[in-house]
N, C-alpha and C positions, 0 to 999 in steps of 0.2 A: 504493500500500500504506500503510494508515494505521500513523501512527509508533506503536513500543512504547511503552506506558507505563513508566520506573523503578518499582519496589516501593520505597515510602517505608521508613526506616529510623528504628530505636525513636529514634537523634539526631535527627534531621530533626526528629522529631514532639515530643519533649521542648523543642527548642530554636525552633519556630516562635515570631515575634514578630507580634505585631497590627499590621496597617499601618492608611491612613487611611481604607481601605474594607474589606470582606468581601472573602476570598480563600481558593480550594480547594488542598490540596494531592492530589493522587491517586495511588491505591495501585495503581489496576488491578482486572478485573471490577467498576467501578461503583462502587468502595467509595473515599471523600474525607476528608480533615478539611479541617473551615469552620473558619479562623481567623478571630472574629469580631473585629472593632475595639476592643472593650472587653478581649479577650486572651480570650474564650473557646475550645476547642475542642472541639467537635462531631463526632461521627462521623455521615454520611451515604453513602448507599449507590441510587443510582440504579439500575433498571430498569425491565424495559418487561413490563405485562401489559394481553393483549391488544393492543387499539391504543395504548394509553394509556400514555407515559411517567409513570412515577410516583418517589416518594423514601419511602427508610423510613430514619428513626431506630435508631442504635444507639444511645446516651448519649453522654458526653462523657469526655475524657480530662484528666486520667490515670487515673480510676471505671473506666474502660473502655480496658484497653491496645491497644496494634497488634494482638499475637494476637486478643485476646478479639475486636476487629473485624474481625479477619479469619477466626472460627471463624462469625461470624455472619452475617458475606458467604456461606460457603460452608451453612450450614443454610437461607439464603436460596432459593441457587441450588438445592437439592434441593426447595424449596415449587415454587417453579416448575417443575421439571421435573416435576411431578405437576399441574400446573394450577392451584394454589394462590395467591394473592395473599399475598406475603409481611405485604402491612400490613394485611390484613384477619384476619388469625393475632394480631397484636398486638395490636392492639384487639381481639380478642376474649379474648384471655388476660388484658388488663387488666381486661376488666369481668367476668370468669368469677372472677378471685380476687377483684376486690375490693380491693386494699391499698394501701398509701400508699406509695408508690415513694423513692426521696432525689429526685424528683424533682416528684414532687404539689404541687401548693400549698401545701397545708397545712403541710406538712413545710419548704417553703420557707420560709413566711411567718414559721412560729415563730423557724426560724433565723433572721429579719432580725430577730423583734423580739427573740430571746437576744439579740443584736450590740447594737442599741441601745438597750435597755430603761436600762440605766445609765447613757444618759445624759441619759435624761428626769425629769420627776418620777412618783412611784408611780403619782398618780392619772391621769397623763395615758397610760402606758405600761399601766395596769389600762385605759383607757376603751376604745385601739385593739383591744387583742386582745381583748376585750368585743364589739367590734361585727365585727371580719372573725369569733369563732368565730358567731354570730349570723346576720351578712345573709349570709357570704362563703363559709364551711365546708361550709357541708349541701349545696350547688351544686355546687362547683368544688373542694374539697378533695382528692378524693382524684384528681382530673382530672392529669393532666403539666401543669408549669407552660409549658413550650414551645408546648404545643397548644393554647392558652386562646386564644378570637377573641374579637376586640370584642363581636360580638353576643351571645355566651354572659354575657358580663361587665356588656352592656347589658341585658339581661332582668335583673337581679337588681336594678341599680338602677333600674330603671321599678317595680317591686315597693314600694320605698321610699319613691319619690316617688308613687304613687297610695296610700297609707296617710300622704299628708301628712308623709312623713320626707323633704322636698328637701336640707334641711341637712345632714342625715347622709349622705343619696346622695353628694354631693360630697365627705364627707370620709374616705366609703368610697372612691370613684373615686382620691384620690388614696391612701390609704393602697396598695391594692392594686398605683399606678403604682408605690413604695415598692419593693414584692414583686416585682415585673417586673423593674425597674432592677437590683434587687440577684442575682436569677436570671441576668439577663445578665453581670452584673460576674462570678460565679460559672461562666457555661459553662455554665448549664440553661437556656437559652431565647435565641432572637434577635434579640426585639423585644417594645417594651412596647404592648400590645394598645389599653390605656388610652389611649395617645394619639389612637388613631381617635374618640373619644366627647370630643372637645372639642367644645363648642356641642349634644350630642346632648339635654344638662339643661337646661331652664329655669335663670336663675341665681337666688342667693337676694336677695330684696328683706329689703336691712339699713335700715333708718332710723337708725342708730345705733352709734356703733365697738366693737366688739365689745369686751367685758369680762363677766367673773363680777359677779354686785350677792349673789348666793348669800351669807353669812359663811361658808357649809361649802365653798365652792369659792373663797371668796377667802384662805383661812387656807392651804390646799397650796400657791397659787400665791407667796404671800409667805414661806414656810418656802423654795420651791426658788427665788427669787431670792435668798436669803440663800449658795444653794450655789454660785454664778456664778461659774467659773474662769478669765474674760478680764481683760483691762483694769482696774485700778484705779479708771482714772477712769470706765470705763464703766458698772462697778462700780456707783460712787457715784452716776452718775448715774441706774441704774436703780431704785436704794433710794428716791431721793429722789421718784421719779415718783408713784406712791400716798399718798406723805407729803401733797406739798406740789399737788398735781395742776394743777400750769399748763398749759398748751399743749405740748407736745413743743419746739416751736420756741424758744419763752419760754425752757425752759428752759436750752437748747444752746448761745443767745445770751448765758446769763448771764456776768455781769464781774464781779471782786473789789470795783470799784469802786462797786456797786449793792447790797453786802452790808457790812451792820452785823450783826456775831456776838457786839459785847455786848448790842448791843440787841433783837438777835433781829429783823432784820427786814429784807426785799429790797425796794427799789426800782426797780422795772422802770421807764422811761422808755415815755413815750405813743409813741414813735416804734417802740418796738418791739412794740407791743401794736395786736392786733387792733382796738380801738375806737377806736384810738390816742388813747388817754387814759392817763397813766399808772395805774400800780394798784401798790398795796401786800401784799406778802405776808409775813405774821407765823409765824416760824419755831418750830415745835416745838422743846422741847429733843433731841431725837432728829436733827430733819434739822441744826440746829448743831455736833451730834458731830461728823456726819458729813461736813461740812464744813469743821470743825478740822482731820480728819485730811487732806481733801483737800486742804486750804492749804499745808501743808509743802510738797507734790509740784507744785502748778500755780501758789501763790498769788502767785509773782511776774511772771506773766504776765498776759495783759489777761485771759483767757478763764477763768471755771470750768472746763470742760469742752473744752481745746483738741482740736483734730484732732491723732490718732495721728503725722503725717507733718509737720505743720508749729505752732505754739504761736500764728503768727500767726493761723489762722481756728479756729475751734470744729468740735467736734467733727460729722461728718455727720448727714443729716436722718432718714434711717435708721438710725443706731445703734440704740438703743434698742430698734426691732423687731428689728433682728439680734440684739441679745443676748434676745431672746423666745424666737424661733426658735431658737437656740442651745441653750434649754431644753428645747425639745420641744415648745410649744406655737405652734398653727399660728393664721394673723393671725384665722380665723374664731370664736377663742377670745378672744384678747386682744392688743391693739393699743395702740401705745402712747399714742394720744389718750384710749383708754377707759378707762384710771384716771378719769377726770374724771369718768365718764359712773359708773364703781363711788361713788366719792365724794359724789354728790350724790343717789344712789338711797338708800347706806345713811346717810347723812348725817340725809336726811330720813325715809323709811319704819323706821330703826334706831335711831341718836340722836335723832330727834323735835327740828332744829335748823328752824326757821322758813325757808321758800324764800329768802324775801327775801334772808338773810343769806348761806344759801349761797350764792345767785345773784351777791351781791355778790363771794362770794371764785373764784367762777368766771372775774372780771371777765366778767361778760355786761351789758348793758344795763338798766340796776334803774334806775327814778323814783319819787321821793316821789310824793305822793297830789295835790302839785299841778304834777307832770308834769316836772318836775326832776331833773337825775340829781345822780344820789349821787358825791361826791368821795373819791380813794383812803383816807382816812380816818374815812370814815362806818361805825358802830357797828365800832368797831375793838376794842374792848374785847372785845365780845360775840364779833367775830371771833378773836381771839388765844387767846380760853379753847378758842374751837373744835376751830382746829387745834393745838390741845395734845390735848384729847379725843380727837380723830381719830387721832392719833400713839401715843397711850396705847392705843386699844382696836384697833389695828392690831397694836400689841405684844402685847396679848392673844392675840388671833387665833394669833399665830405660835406662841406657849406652850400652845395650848389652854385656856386661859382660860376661864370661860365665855361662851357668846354667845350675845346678847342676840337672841330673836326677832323676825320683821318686825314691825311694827306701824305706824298710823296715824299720820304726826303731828302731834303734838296744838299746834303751832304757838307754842312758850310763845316768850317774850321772852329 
């Protein structure tokens, strides 16, 4: 004789906790809650039509009480006893109304991006919901977010990627993973669909670390790293990236003992430097502020920029992108190498500064005309006024300034 089932109790059901897998509690005739691992709980209701074991959805709790699951267990069992497919009633009553459920995508998605919209910047938080209402909404909007499969999710970005949007494909796939994750943490869904379509994309061929060269898209991003609520020192050191645009690494390595702040001016040693030659970087009045203030707090240790945990090693090799990301902006936007790569586009196509020169303060490999390179001190003048310029019309930027259109450059001296 098969054992009775207990009838679960509104306690039981209030006070389930998520363990390290999926697990049912049951009510009896068929009817469970799925305590997912993330702490969701699901109302599910197994039975059997025709030969076919099947499961239908009631929502989730506490949206959906013990009664209310148990008044829908028993409206269930009446479909059946008339021959009816309970879940073929549901799906048909959803696409008879038509309506966006608290459980539809759409309805989800918005709620994620309410949640995090503040903590991104405008334009980055205007672009996303820009592109799910666009590629994502008109598909799968008003669909249950629990019910979304990969393939439904992978048809829309094959759509993207054959009109030549592969870049966007990707940064829809993950946004949507976003929307999955956070359905789940919430108890509308059990799993991110998203995951099955890893390798499904072609991936995007970058020749280049991603950065804005825009002025219209490099002025938002400089305004919302001015808004930056971590670390002081991380702070500092994020301001200083677009200033002074070294290597990430250059930078992390820096020591008090390589900076002259009357003179405005860092000595990087060849040992630490890519060509391994030393190189000279002439500091704006801006990035020496900000380095006054950071001297109080670190300046008696060896490191600009120590690591959080110990003052003996510098700060980690990914800081910088963490504090990116932190903003909201994802690595296929801006990375912390591609300040370099913004500085030397608007350097030259905007300020109209001769390659040469900038190539010199890139430190990349620059040789005179008779095949000689250039010493940290070559056209150092012409350099220093630069990155003063560059400082000045970056401060621009963040004020709304005007700015100055792309143009040719015209290569002056």
């Amino acid at each position: 004789m098969p054992k009775r089932i207990q009838p679960l109790s509104d306690v039981q059901v209030r006070t389930a906790k998520p363990k390290d897998k999926d697990y049912k509690l049951a009510d009896g005739g068929g009817l469970y809650l799925l305590v997912t691992v993330t702490g969701g709980k699901l109302w599910r209701c197994d039975y059997r039509y025709g030969d076919k074991r099947k499961t239908v959805a009631f929502g989730a709790y506490p949206a959906v009480t013990l009664a209310d699951a148990r008044q829908r267990r028993e409206d269930a069992k009446k479909l059946l006893a008339n021959a009816v497919d309970p879940g073929d009633v549901k799906k048909a009553q959803k696409a008879a109304l038509g309506e966006q459920t608290a459980n539809s995508f759409e309805v989800v998605a918005r709620e994620w991006h309410g949640k995090y919209a503040k903590t991104w910047s405008s334009v980055h938080a205007e672009t996303i919901l820009q592109r799910l209402e666009k590629e994502v909404f008109p598909w799968l909007g008003k669909v249950d977010v629990g019910e979304i499969k990969a393939p439904a999710l992978l048809a829309i970005l094959r759509r993207m990627e054959e009109r030549g949007a592969l870049d966007t494909a990707h940064r829809v796939r993950n946004h949507c993973s976003n929307v999955f994750r956070y359905a789940i943490a919430t108890g509308r869904a059990e799993r991110d669909p998203s995951a099955d379509l890893r390798g499904a994309l072609p991936p995007v061929k970058n020749g280049h670390h991603a950065a804005p060269t825009d002025p219209k898209q490099i002025a938002p991003l400089l305004r919302t790293m001015d808004t930056f609520q971590g670390s002081f020192v991380v702070k500092c050191a994020l301001l200083l990236s677009p200033l002074l645009f070294v290597r990430p690494g250059e930078l992390r390595h820096a020591e008090w003992s390589e900076i002259d702040l009357d003179a405005a001016e860092w000595n990087i040693p060849g040992e630490k430097m890519k060509m391994k030659l030393p190189h000279l970087v002439p500091l704006p009045s801006q990035a020496v502020e900000i380095l006054r203030e950071l001297q109080a707090l670190t300046g008696r240790g060896r490191y600009v920029f120590p690591c959080n945990r110990s003052a003996l090693r510098p700060m980690s090799d990914n800081t910088i992108n963490a504090a990116l990301r932190r903003l909201g902006y994802e690595r296929t936007e801006i990375v912390a190498h591609g300040f370099r790569a913004m500085a030397r586009t608007v350097l030259d196509e905007v300020l109209g500064y001769r390659p040469d020169i900038i190539e010199l303060q890139l430190a990349h490999a620059v040789k005179d005309p008779l095949g000689r390179a250039y010493n940290r001190t070559t056209h150092l003048v012409e350099r220093k006024q630069m990155m003063q310029t560059w400082a000045d019309y970056l401060d621009g930027l963040k004020t709304g300034a005007k700015v100055l259109p792309f143009k040719k450059s015209k290569g002056k001296s």
